[in-house]
C-alpha positions as a Python dict, from the first residue, in 0.01 Angstrom:
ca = {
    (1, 'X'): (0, 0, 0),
    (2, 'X'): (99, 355, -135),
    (3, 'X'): (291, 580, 213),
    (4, 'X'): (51, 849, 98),
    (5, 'X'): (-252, 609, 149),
    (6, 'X'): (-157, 473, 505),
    (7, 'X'): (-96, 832, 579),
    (8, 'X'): (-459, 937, 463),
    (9, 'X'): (-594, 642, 663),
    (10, 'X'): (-421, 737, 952),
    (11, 'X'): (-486, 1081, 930),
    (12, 'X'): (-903, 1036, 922),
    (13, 'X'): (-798, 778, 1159),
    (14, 'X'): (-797, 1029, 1449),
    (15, 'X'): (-1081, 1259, 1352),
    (16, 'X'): (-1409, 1183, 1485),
    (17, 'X'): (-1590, 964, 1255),
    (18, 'X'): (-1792, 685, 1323),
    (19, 'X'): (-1662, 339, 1321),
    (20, 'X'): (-1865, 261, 985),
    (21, 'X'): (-1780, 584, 839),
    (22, 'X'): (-1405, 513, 873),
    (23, 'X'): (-1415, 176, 754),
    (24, 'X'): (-1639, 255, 410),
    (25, 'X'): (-1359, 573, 331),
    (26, 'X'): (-1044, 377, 433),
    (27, 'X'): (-1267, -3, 207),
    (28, 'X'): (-1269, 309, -98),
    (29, 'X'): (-959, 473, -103),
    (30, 'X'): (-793, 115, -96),
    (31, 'X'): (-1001, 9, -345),
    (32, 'X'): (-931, 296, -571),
    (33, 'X'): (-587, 291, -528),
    (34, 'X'): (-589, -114, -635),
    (35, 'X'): (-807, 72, -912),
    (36, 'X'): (-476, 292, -1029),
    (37, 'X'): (-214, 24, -946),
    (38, 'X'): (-400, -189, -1171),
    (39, 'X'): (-393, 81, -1438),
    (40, 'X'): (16, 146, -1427),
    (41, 'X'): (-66, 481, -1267),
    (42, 'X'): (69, 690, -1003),
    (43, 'X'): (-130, 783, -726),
    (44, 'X'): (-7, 1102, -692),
    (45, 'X'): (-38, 1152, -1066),
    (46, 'X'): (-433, 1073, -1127),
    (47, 'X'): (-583, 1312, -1377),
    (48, 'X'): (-991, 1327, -1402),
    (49, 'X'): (-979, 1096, -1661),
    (50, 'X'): (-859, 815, -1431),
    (51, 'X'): (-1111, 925, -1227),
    (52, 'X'): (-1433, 880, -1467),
    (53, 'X'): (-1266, 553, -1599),
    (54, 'X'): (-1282, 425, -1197),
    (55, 'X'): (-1665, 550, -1204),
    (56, 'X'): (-1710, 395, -1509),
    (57, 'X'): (-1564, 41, -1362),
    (58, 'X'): (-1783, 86, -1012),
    (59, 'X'): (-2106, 89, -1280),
    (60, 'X'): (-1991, -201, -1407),
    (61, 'X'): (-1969, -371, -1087),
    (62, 'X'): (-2315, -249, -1047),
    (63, 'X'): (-2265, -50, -763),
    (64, 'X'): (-2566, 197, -608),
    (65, 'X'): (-2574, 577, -706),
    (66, 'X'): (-2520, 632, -295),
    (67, 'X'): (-2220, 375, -283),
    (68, 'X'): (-2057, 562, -618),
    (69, 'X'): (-2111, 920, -431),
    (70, 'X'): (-1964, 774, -153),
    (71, 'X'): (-1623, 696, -353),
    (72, 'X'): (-1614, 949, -522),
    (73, 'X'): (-1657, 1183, -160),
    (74, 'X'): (-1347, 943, -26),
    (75, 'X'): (-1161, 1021, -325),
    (76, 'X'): (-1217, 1406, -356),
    (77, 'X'): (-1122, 1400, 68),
    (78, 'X'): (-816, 1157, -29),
    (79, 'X'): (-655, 1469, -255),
    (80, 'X'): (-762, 1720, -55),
    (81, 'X'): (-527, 1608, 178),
    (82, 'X'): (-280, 1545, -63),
    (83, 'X'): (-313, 1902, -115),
    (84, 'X'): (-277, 1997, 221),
    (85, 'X'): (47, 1827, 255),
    (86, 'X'): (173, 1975, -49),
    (87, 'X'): (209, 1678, -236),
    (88, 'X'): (-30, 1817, -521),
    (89, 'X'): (-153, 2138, -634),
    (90, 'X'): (-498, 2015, -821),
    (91, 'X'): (-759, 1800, -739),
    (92, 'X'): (-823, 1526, -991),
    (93, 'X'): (-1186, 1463, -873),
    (94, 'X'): (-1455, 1644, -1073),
    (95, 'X'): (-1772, 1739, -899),
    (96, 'X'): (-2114, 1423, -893),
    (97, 'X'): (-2409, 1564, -803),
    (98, 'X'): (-2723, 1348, -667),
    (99, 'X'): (-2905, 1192, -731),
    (100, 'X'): (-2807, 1177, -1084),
    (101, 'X'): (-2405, 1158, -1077),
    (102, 'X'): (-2329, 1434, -1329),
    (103, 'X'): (-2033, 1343, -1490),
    (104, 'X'): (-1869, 1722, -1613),
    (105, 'X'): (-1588, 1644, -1886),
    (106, 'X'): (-1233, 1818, -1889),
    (107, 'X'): (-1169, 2111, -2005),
    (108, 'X'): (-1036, 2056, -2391),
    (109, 'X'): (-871, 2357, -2553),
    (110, 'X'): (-959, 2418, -2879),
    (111, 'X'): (-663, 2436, -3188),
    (112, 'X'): (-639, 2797, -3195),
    (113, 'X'): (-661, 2833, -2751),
    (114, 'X'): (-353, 2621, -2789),
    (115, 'X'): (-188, 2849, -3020),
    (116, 'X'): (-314, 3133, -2809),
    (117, 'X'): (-140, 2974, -2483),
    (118, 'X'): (189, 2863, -2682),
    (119, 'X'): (250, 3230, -2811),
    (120, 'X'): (252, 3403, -2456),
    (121, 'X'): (621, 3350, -2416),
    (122, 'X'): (830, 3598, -2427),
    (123, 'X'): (1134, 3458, -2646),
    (124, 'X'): (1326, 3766, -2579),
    (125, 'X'): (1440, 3581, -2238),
    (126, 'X'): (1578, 3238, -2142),
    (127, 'X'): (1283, 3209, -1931),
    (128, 'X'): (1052, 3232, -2197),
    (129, 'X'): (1226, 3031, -2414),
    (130, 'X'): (1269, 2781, -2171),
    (131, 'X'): (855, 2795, -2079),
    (132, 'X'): (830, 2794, -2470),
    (133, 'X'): (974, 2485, -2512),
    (134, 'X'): (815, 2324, -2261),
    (135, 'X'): (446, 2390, -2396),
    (136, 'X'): (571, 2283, -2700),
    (137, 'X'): (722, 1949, -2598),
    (138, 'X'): (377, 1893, -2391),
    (139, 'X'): (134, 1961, -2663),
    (140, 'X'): (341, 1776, -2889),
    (141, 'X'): (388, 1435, -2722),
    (142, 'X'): (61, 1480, -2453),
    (143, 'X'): (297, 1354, -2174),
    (144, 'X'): (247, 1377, -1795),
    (145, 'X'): (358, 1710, -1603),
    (146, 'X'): (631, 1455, -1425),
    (147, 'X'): (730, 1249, -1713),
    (148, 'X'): (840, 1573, -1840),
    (149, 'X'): (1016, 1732, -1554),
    (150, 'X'): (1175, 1401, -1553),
    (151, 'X'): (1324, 1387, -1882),
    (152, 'X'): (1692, 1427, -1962),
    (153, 'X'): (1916, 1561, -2224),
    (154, 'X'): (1970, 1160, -2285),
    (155, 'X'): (1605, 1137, -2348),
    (156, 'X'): (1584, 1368, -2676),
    (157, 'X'): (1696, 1300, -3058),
    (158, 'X'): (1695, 1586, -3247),
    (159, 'X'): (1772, 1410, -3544),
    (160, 'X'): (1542, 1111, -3525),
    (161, 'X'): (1272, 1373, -3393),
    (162, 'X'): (1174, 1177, -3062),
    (163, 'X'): (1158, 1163, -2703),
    (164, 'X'): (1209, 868, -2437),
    (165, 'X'): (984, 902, -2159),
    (166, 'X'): (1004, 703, -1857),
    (167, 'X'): (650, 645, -1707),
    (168, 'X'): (578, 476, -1385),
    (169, 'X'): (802, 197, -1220),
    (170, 'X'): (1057, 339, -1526),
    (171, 'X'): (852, 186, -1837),
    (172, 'X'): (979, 317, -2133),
    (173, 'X'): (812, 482, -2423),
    (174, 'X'): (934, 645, -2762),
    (175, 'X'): (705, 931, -2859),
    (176, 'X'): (735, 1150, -3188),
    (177, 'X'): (816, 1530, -3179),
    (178, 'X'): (713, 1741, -3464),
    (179, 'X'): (893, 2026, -3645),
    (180, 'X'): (742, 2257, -3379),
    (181, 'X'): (887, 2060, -3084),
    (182, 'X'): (1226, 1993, -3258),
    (183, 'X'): (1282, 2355, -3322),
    (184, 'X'): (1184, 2504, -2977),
    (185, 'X'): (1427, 2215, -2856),
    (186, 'X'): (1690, 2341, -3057),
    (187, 'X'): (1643, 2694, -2924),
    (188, 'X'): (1624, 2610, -2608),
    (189, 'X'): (1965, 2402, -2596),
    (190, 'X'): (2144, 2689, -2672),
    (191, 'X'): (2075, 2882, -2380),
    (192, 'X'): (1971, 2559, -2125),
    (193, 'X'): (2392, 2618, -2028),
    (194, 'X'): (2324, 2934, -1877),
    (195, 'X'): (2004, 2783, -1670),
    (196, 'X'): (2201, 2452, -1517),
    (197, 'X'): (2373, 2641, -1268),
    (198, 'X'): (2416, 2318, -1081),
    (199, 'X'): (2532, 2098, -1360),
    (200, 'X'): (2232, 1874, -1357),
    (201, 'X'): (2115, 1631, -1668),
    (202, 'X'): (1788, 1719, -1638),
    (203, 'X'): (1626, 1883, -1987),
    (204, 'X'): (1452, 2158, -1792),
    (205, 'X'): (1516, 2394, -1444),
    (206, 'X'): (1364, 2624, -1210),
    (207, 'X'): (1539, 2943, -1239),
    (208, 'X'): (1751, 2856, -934),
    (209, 'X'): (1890, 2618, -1164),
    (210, 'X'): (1749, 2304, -961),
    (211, 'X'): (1439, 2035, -1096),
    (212, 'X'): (1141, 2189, -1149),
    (213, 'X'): (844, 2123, -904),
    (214, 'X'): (494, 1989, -1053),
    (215, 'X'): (342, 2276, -881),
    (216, 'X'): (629, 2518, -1076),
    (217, 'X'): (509, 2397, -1387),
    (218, 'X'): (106, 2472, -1274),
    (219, 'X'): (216, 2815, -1190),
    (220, 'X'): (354, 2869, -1530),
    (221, 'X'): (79, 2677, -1704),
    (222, 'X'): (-143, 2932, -1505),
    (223, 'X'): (8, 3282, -1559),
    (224, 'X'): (34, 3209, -1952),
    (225, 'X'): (-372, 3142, -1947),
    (226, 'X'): (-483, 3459, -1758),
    (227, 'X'): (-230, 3635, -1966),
    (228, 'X'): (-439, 3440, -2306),
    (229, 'X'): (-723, 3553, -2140),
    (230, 'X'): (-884, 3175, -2224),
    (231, 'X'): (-1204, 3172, -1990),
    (232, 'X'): (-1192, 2831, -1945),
    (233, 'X'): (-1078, 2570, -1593),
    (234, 'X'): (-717, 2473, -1680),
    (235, 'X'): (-466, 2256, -1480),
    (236, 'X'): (-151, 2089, -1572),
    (237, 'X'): (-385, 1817, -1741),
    (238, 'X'): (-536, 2080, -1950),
    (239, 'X'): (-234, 2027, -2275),
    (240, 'X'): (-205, 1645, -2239),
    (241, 'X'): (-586, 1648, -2267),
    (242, 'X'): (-599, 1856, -2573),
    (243, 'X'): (-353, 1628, -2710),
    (244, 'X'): (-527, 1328, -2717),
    (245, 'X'): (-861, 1526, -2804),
    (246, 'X'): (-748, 1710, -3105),
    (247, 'X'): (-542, 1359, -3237),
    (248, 'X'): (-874, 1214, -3242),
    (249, 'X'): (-1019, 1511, -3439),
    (250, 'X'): (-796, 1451, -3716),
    (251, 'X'): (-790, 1074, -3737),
    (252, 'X'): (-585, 909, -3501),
    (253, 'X'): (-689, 555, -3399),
    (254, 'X'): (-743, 523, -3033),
    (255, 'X'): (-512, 250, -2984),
    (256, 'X'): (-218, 483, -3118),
    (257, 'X'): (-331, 747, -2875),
    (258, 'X'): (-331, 513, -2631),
    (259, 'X'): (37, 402, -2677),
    (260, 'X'): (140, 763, -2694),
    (261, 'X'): (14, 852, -2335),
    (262, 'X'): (124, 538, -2186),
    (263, 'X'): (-235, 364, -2094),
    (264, 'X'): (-187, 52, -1956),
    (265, 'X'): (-576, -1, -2042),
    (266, 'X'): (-761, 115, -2361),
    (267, 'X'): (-1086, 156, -2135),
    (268, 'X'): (-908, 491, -2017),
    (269, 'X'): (-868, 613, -2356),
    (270, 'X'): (-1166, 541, -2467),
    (271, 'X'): (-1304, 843, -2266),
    (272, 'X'): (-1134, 1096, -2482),
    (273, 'X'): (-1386, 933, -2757),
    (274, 'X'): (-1707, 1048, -2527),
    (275, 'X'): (-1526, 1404, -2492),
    (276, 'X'): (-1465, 1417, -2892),
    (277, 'X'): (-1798, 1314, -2972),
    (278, 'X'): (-1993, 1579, -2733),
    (279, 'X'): (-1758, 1849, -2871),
    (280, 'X'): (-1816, 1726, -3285),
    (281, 'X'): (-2175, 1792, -3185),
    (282, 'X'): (-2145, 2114, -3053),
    (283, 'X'): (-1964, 2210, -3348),
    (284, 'X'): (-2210, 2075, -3588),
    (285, 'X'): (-2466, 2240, -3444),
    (286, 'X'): (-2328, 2622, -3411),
    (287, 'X'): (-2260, 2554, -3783),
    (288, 'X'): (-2562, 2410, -3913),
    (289, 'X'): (-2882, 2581, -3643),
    (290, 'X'): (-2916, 2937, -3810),
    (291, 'X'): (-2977, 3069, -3492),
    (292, 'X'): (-2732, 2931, -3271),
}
């Protein structure tokens, strides 16, 4: 069992709950963390899409409306506390409603957002060629917020036009980079020299010159939206889901989109197909309702 989860358990542990009370959260937040073992994921890593996928697999099982509020309550508790202890800086769990459990999809950028949010760099500065290059390389490959304050100059090929990313218990993928990514890459190498001021491998710093924080990346993902102006809920999940949304909208199979973000199960995928379809209706109707 995960630290953070005997911590949790411990922690609600001492506050004053009923013995019933404590044993249903500490019975869900196992389960759900067998749930994201299960799925090659990191605990501290769950996005929302993990999230509906586990909803999707308590249906399934045929559980009650009540008993999937109830998980979903343990879960949104669980990362509040993983908040608290600063191990996080969002919380995965989207909001269920009863009785109906209204299921609200992530926020997907659309084309031109991204371009909107991938402009707000100011190139004139290391900084903002190093913050360039990093909303590149995420849009580009849809990787995790860790996977890529993780990589390495070892992990990039300019020539071949590819990253290695190491995902959880260090399972390797190769993932494409297009002529976007490569260039910013290429920019960004010539001035990365002046940002290791501690001589570290890694492909990207805080300005200290030390590995970026999850939470350092947020902050940046953040500023460059308000400065967009995009009025729409975005996390560090925001770009990777985009990815995988706007693949589908020009043809990519599932199954290749599921390689590419390192699913260990195509069920978890296959919930970018429910986003793409809600947002291909949407589309066709503000083009084809005269009044809409």
């Amino acid at each position: 069992m995960s630290d953070l989860v005997n911590g949790y358990i411990n922690y609600i542990s001492n506050k004053k709950l009923s013995s019933n009370t404590l044993d249903a959260y500490t019975r869900d937040i196992k389960k759900f963390h067998e749930f994201v073992m299960s799925k090659k994921e990191n605990i501290e890593e769950v996005d929302v899409v993990i999230v509906m996928a586990y909803v999707q697999n308590l249906k399934k099982e045929g559980k009650a409306n009540s008993s999937v509020i109830r998980n979903i309550v343990s879960i949104r508790n669980f990362y509040k506390y993983l908040i608290n202890m600063g191990k996080i800086d969002v919380n995965p769990v989207i909001q269920y409603q009863s009785p109906k459990i209204k299921r609200r999809l992530p926020a997907i950028l659309t084309v031109e957002e991204v371009d909107k949010l991938l402009s707000m760099p100011d190139c004139e500065t290391n900084k903002g060629i190093r913050d360039k290059c990093m909303l590149e390389i995420m849009y580009a490959t849809g990787i995790k917020v860790t996977e890529l304050l993780n990589l390495t100059i070892y992990d990039v090929d300019t020539k071949l036009s590819y990253i290695k990313c190491k995902g959880l218990k260090g399972k390797e993928r190769i993932i494409p980079i297009g002529s976007y990514g490569i260039k910013w890459i290429g920019k960004y190498l010539k001035v990365r020299s002046q940002l290791n001021l501690n001589n570290l491998d890694f492909l990207y710093f805080n300005l200290q010159g030390n590995k970026m924080t999850r939470q350092g990346f947020w902050k940046i993902v953040k500023h460059y939206a308000e400065e967009a102006q995009i009025d729409k809920p975005i996390n560090s999940y925001t770009i990777r889901h985009s990815f995988a949304v706007h693949l589908l909208q020009n043809g990519a199979d599932i199954k290749t989109i599921q390689e590419l973000l390192g699913h260990s199960d195509l069920s978890t995928t296959q919930i970018y197909s429910g986003i793409y379809k809600k947002s291909k209706i949407a589309e066709i109707y503000k083009k084809a309702h005269p009044r809409a």
